[in-house]
SERO-4910 file (N, C-alpha, C, O; in steps of 0.05 Angstrom, whole numbers):
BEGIN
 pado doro    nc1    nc2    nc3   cac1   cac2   cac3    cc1    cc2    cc3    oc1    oc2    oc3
  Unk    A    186    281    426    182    252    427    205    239    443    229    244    440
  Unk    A    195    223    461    227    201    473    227    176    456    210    162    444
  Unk    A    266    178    463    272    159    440    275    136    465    272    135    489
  Unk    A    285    113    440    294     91    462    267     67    451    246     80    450
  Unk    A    263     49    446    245     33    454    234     16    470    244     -1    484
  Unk    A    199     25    467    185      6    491    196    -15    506    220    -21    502
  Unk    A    185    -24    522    185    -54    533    170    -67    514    152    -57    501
  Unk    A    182   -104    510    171   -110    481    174    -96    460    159   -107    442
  Unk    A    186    -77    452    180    -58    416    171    -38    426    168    -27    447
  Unk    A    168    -35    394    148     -4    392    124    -13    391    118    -36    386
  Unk    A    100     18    398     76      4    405     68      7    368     86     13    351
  Unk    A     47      4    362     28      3    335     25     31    332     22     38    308
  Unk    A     26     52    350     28     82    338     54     77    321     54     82    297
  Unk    A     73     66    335     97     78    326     99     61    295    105     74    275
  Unk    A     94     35    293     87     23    267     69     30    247     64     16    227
  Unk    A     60     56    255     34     57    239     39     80    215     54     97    225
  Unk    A     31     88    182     34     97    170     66     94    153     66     88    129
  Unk    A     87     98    164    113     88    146    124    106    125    141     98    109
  Unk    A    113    132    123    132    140     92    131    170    100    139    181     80
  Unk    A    127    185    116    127    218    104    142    230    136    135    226    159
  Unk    A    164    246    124    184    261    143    177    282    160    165    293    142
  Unk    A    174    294    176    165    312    194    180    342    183    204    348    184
  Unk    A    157    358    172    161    389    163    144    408    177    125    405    192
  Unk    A    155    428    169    141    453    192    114    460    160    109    451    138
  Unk    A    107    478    175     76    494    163     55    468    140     40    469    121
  Unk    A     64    448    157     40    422    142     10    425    140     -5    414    124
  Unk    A      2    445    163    -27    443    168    -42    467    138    -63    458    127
  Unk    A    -33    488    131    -37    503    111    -36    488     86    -56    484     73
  Unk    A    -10    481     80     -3    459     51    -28    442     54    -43    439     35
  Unk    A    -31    430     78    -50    409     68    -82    420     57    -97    413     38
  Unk    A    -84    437     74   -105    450     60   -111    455     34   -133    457     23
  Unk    A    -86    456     24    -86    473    -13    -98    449    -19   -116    454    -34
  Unk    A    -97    421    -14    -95    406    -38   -120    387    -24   -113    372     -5
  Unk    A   -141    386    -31   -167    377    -29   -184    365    -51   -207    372    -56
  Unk    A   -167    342    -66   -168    320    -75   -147    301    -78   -125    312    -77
  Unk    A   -148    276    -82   -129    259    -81   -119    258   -110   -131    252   -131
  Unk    A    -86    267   -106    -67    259   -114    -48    236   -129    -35    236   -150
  Unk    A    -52    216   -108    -33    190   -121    -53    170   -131    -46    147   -137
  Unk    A    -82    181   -133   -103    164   -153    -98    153   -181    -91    170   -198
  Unk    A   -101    125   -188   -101    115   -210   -114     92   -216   -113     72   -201
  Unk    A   -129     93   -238   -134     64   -251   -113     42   -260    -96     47   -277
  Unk    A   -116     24   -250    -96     11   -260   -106     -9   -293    -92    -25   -306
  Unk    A   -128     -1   -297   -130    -13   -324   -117     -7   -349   -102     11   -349
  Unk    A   -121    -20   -368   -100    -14   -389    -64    -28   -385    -48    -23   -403
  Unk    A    -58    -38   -369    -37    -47   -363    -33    -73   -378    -54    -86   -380
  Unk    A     -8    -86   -391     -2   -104   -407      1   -133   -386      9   -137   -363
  Unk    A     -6   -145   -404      1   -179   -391      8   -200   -409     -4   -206   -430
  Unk    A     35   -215   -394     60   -225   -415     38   -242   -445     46   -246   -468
  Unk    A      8   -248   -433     -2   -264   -452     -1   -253   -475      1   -267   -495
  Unk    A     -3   -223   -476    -11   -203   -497    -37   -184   -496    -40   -169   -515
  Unk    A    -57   -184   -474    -84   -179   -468    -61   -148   -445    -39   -139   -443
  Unk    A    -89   -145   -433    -94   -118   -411   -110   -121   -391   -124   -141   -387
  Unk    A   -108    -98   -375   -121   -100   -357   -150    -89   -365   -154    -79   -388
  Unk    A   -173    -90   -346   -197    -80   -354   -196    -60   -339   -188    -67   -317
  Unk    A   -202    -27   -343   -211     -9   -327   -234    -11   -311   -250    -30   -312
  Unk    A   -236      7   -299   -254      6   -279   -258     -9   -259   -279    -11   -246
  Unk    A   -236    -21   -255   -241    -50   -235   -233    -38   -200   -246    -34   -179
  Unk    A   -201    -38   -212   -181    -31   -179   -168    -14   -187   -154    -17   -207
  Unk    A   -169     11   -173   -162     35   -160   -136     30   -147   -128      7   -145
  Unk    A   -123     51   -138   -108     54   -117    -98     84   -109    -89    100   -126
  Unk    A   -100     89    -86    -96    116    -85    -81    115    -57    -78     95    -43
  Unk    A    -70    143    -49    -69    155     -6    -98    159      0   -120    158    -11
  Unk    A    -82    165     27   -118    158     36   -140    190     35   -138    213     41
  Unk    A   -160    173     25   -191    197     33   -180    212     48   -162    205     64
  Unk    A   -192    243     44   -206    258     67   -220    263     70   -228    270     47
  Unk    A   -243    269     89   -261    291     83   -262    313     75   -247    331     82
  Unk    A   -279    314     59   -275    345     42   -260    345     19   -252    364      5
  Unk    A   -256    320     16   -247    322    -12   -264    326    -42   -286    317    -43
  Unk    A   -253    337    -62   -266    333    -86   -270    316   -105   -251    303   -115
  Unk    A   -290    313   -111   -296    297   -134   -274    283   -152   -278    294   -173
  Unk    A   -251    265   -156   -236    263   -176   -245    257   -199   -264    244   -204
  Unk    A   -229    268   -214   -244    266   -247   -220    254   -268   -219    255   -293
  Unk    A   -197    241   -245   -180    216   -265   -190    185   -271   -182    170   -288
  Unk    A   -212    182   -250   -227    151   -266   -248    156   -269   -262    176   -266
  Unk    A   -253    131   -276   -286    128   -288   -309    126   -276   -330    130   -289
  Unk    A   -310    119   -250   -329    121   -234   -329    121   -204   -325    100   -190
  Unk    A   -332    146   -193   -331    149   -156   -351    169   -141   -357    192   -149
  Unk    A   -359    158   -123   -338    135   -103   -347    104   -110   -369     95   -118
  Unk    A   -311     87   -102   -319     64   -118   -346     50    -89   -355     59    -68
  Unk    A   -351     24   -105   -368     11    -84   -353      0    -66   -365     -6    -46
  Unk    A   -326     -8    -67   -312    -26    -42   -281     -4    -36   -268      7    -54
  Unk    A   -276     -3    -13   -253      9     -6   -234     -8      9   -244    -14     31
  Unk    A   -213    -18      5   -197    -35     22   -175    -17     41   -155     -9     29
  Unk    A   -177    -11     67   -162      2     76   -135     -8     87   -136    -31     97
  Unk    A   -115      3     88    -94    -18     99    -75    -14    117    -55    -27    122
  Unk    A    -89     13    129    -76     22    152    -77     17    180    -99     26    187
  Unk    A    -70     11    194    -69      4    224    -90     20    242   -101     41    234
  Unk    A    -92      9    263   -122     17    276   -110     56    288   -124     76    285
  Unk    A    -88     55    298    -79     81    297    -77    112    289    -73    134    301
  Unk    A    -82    100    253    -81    117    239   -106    121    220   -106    135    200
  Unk    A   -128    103    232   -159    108    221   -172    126    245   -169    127    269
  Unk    A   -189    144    223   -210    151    244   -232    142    218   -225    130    197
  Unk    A   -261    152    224   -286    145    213   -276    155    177   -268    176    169
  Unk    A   -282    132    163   -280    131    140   -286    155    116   -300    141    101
  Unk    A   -285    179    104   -292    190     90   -314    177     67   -334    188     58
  Unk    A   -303    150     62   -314    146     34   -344    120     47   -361    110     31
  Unk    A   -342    117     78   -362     98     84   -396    113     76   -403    136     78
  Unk    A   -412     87     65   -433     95     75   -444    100     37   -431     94     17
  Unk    A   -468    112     38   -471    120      2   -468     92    -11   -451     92    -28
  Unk    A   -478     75     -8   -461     51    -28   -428     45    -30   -417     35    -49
  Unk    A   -421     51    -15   -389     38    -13   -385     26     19   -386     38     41
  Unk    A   -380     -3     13   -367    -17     37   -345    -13     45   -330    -22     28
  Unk    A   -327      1     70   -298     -1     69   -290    -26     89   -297    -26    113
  Unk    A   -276    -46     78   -265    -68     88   -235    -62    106   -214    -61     94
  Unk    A   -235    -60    126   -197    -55    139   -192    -81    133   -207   -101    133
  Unk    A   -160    -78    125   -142   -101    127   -114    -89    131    -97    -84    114
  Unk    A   -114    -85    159    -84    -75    164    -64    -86    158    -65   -110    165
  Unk    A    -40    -77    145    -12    -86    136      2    -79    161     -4    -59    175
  Unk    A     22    -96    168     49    -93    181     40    -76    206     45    -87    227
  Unk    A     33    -60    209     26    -46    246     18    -58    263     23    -53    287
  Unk    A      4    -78    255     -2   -100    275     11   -117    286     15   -123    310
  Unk    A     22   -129    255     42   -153    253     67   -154    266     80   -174    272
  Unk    A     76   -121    272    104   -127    280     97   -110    315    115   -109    332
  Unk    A     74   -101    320     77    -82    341     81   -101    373     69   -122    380
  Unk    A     97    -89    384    109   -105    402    139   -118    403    154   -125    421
  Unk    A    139   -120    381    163   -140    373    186   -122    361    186   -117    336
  Unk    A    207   -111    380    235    -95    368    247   -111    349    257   -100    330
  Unk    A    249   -134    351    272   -149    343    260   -153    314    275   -145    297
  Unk    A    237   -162    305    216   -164    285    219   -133    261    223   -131    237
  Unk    A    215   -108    287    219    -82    267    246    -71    269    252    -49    258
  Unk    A    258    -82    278    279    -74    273    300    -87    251    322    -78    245
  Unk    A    287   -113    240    294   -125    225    283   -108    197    296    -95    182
  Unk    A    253   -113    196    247    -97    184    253    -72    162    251    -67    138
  Unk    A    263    -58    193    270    -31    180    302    -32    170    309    -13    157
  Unk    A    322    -52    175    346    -42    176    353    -41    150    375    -30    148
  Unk    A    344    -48    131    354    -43    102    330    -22     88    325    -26     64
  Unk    A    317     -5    100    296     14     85    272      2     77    257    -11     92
  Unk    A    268     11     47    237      2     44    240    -21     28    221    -31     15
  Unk    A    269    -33     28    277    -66     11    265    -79     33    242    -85     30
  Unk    A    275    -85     56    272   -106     78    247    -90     94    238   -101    114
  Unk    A    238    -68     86    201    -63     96    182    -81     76    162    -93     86
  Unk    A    186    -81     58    168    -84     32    176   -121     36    157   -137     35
  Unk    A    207   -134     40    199   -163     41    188   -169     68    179   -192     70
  Unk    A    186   -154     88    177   -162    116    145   -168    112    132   -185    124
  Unk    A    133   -148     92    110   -155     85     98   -178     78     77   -186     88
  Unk    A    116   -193     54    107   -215     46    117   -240     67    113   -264     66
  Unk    A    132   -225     85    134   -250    101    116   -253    132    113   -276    141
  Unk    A    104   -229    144     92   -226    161     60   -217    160     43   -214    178
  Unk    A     56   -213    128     24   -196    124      8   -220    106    -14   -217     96
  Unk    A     25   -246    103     13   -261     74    -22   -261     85    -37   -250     68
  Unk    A    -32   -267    101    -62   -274    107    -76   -253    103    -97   -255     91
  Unk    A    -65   -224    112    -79   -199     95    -72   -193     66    -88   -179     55
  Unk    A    -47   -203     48    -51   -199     26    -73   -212     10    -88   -203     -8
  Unk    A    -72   -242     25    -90   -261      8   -118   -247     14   -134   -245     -5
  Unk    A   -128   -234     46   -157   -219     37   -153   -192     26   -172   -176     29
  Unk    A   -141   -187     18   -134   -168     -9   -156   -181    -30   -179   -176    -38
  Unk    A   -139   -198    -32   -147   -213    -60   -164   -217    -60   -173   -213    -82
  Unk    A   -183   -228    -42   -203   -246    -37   -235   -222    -46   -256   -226    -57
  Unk    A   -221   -200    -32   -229   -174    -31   -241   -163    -64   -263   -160    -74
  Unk    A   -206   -159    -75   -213   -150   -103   -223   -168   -119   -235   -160   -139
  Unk    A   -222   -189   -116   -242   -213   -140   -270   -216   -130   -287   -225   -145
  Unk    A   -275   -210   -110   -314   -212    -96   -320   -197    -95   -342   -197   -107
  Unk    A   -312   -165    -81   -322   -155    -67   -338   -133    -93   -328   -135   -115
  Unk    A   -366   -111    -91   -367   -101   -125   -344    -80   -121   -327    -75   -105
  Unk    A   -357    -70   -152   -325    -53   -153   -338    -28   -176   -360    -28   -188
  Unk    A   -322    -13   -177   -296    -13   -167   -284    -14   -136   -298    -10   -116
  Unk    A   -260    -21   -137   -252    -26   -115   -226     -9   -114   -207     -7   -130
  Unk    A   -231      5    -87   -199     24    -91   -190     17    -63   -204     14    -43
  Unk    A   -156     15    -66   -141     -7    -46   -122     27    -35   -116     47    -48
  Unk    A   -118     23    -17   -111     47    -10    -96     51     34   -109     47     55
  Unk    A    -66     60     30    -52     58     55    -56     88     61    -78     99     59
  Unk    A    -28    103     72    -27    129     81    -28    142     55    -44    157     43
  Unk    A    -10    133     51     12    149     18     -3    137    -13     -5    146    -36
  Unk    A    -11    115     -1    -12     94    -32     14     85    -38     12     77    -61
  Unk    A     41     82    -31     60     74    -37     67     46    -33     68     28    -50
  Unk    A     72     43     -3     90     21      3     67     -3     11     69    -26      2
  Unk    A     48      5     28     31    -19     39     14    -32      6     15    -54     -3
  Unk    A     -1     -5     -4    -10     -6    -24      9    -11    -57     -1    -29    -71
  Unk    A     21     -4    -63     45    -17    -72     53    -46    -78     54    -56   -100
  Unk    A     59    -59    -53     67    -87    -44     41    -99    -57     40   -114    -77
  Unk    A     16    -89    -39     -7   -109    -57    -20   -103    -83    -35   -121    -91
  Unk    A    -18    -87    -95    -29    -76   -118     -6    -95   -143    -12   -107   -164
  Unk    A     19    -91   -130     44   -116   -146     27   -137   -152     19   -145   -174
  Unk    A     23   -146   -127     14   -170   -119     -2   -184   -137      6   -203   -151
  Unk    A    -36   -170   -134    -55   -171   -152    -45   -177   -183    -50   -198   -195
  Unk    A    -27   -152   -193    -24   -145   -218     -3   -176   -228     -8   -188   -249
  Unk    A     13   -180   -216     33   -198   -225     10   -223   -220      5   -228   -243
  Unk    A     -4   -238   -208    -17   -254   -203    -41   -258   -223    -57   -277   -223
  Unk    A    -41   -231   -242    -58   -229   -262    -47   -240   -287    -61   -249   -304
  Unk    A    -19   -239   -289     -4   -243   -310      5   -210   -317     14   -210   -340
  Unk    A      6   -188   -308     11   -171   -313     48   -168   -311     61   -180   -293
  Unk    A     60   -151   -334     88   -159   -343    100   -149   -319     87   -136   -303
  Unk    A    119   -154   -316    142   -140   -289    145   -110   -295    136    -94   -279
  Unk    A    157   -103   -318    157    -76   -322    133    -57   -322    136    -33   -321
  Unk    A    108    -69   -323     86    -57   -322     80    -60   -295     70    -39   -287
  Unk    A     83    -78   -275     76    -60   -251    103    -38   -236    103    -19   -221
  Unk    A    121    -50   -250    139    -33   -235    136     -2   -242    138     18   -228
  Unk    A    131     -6   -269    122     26   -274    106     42   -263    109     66   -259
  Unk    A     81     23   -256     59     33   -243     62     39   -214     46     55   -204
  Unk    A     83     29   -199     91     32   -170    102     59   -169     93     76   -153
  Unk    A    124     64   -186    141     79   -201    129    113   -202    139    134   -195
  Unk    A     98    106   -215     82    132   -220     68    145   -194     51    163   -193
  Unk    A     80    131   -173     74    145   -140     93    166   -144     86    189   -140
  Unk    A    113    161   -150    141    181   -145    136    214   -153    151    228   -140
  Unk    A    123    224   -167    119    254   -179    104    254   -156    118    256   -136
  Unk    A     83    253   -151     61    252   -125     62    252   -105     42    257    -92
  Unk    A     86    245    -92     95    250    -64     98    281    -51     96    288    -28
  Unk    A    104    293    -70    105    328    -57     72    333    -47     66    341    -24
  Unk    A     52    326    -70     29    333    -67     18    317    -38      8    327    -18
  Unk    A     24    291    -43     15    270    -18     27    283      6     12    287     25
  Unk    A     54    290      7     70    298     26     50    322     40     38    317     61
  Unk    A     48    348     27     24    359     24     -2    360     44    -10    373     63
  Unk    A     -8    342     32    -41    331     37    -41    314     70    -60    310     84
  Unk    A    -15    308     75    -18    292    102     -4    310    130     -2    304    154
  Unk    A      4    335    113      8    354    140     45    358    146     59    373    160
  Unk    A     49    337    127     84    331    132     90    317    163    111    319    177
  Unk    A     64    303    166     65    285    193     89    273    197    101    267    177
  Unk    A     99    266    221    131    243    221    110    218    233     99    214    255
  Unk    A    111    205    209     88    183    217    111    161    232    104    143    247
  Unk    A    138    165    225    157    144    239    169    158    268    190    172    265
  Unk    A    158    156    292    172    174    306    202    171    318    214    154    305
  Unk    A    211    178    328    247    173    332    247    149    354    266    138    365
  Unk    A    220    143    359    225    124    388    226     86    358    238     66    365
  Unk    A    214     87    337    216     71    321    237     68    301    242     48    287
  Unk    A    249     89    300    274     95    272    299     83    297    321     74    292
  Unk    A    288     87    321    313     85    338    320     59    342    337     54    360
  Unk    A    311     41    330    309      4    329    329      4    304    338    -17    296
  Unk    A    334     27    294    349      6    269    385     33    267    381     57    260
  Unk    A    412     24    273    438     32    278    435     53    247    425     48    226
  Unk    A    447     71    255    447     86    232    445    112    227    460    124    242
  Unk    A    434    127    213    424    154    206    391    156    196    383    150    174
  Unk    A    374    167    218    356    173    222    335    188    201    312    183    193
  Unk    A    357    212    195    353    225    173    352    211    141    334    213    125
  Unk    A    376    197    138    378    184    117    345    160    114    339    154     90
  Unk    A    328    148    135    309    141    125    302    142    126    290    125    112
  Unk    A    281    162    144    269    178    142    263    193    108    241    191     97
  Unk    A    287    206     94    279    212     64    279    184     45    267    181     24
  Unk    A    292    168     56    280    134     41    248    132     42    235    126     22
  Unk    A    237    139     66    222    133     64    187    150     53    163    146     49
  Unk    A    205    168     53    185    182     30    191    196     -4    187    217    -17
  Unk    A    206    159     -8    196    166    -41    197    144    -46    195    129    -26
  Unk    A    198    132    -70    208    103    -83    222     91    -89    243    101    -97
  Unk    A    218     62    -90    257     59    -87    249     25   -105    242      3    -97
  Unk    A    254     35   -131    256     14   -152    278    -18   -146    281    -38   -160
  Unk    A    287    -13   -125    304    -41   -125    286    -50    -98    284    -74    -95
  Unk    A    276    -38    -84    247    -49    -65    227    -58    -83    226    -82    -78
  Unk    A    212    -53   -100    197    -64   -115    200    -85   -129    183   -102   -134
  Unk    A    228    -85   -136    236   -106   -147    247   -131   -132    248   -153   -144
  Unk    A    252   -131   -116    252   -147    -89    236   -164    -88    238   -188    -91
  Unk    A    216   -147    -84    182   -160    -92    175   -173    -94    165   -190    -79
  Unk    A    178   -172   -128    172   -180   -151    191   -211   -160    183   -228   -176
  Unk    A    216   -210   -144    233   -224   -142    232   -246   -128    243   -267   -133
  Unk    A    217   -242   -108    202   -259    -91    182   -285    -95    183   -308    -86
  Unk    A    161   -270   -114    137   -285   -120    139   -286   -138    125   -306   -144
  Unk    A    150   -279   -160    159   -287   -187    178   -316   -186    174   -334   -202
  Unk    A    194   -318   -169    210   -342   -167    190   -363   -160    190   -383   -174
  Unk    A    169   -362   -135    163   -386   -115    148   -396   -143    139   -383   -161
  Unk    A    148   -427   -138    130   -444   -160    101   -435   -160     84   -437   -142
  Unk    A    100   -421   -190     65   -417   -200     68   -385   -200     50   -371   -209
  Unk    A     93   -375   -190     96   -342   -192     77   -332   -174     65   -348   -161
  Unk    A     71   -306   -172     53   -289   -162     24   -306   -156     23   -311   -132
  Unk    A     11   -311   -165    -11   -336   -172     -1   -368   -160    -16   -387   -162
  Unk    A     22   -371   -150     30   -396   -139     34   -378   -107     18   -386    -90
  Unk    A     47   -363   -101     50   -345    -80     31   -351    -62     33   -365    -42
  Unk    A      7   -338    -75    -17   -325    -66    -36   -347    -52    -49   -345    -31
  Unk    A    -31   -375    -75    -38   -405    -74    -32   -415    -40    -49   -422    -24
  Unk    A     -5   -412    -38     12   -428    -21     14   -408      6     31   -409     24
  Unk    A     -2   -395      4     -4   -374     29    -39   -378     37    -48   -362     54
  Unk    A    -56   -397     26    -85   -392     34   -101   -377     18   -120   -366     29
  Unk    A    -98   -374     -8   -111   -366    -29   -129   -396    -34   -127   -420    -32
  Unk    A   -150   -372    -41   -166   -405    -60   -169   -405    -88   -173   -382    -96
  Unk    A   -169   -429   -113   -163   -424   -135   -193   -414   -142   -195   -397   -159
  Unk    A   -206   -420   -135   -236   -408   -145   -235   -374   -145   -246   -357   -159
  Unk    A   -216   -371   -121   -212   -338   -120   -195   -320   -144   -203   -302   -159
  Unk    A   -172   -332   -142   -148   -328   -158   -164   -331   -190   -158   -313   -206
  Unk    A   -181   -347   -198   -195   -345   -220   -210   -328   -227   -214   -319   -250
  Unk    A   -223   -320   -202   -244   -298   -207   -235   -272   -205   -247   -252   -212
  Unk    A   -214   -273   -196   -197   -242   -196   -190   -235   -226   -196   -213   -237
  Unk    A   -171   -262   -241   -168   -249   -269   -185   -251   -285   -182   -235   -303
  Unk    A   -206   -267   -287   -227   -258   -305   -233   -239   -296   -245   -228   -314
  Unk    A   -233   -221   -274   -251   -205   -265   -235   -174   -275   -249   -154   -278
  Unk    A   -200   -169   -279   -180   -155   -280   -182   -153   -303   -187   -130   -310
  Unk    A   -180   -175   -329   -164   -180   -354   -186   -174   -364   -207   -179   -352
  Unk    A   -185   -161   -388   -203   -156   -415   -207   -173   -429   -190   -190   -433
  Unk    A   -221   -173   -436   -224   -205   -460   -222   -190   -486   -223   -202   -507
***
């Protein structure tokens, strides 16, 4: 790969995917593992009212493959809506399209910053703290059709980036805190990516989804984030959370004040919360 960056930035290859280090014999490993990994329901989760979440609703997982197996950790798949959130780069034709499931793209951050050094290089210079706030400050119109997504669209609905970590992550927070869901309950839930990264790691070939022509925008050691960026990093989450928890109305005021509509934001938590 040449280093150095583009004219204007890096292009949207180089923005695209964000979390897994470049290893030798990826193509075999990935083979072993022919179901998804970092799958979970997020139901059952607490909210400060004293209530939960409802299962079966929103998913989150890394992404499909073909040829994958059946998972037999939720309750029902394949769901009917897929939210994808990866950049046009790192899609090809959908595994889970088609059969009764709509997949909706809503690219995070590859878009948003491609072209622009000064943008990702801001970005990246503090890891996946200042990746994860770059989001809420450059992706708000795709989080809000996130949302818009998981309160309409049928469901289940599984929300889903490269990894399930960081793109997926950020909005899955999102959702969950905007539900009334407790801080420590999503953080935990962000949290439960972390065992799953060997397997994910795995499953994606040990691709260098960040190539050296993009790591090379931010002074430093290459190596060092490069392994930042394939695991989790609890004071990024909390960042977050720190974020939209402060602005007036919290997570649910956020979401408001970015082009949410309240008819939406309503129909999301009745649609999340258990009665």
């Amino acid at each position: 790969m040449t280093s150095g960056v583009p004219a204007g930035g890096p292009s949207e290859s180089a923005l695209s995917a964000l979390s897994v280090p470049a290893q030798a014999g990826g193509a075999a490993d990935a083979a072993e593992v022919a179901t998804l990994v970092n799958l979970r329901d997020v139901g059952g989760l607490p909210t400060s009212a004293g209530g939960q979440t409802r299962p079966g609703v929103l998913y989150r997982s890394e992404a499909p493959r073909p040829g994958d197996a059946v998972p037999d950790t939720v309750p029902v798949w394949p769901p009917r809506t897929v939210i994808d959130l990866r950049s046009g780069m790192e899609r090809d034709e959908h595994p889970l399209a088609g059969n009764g499931t709509q997949v909706h793209v809503v690219p995070l951050l590859g878009e948003q910053l491609a072209g622009d050094a000064e943008q990702a290089r801001s970005a990246l210079s503090g890891g996946l703290q200042t990746l994860y706030l770059a989001m809420l400050e450059h992706c708000a119109p795709g989080l809000v059709e996130v949302l818009r997504l998981a309160a309409g669209a049928p469901g289940p609905v599984l929300v889903h980036c490269a990894v399930g970590k960081d793109r997926t992550g950020v909005s899955v927070a999102l959702l969950l805190r905007a539900a009334g869901v407790t801080r420590q309950a999503v953080l935990a839930d962000y949290l439960a990516t972390g065992p799953n990264m060997p397997g994910v790691l795995r499953r994606l070939g040990y691709r260098a989804v960040l190539p050296d022509q993009m790591l090379d925008v931010v002074p430093g050691s290459q190596e060092a984030l490069r392994r930042e960026l394939a695991a989790v990093n609890l004071a990024a989450a909390t960042a977050v959370l720190d974020v939209v928890d402060s602005h007036p109305g919290g997570a649910a005021g956020w979401l408001l004040s970015h082009g949410a509509e309240d008819d939406t934001l309503a129909a999301w938590q009745s649609r999340i919360l258990a009665n």
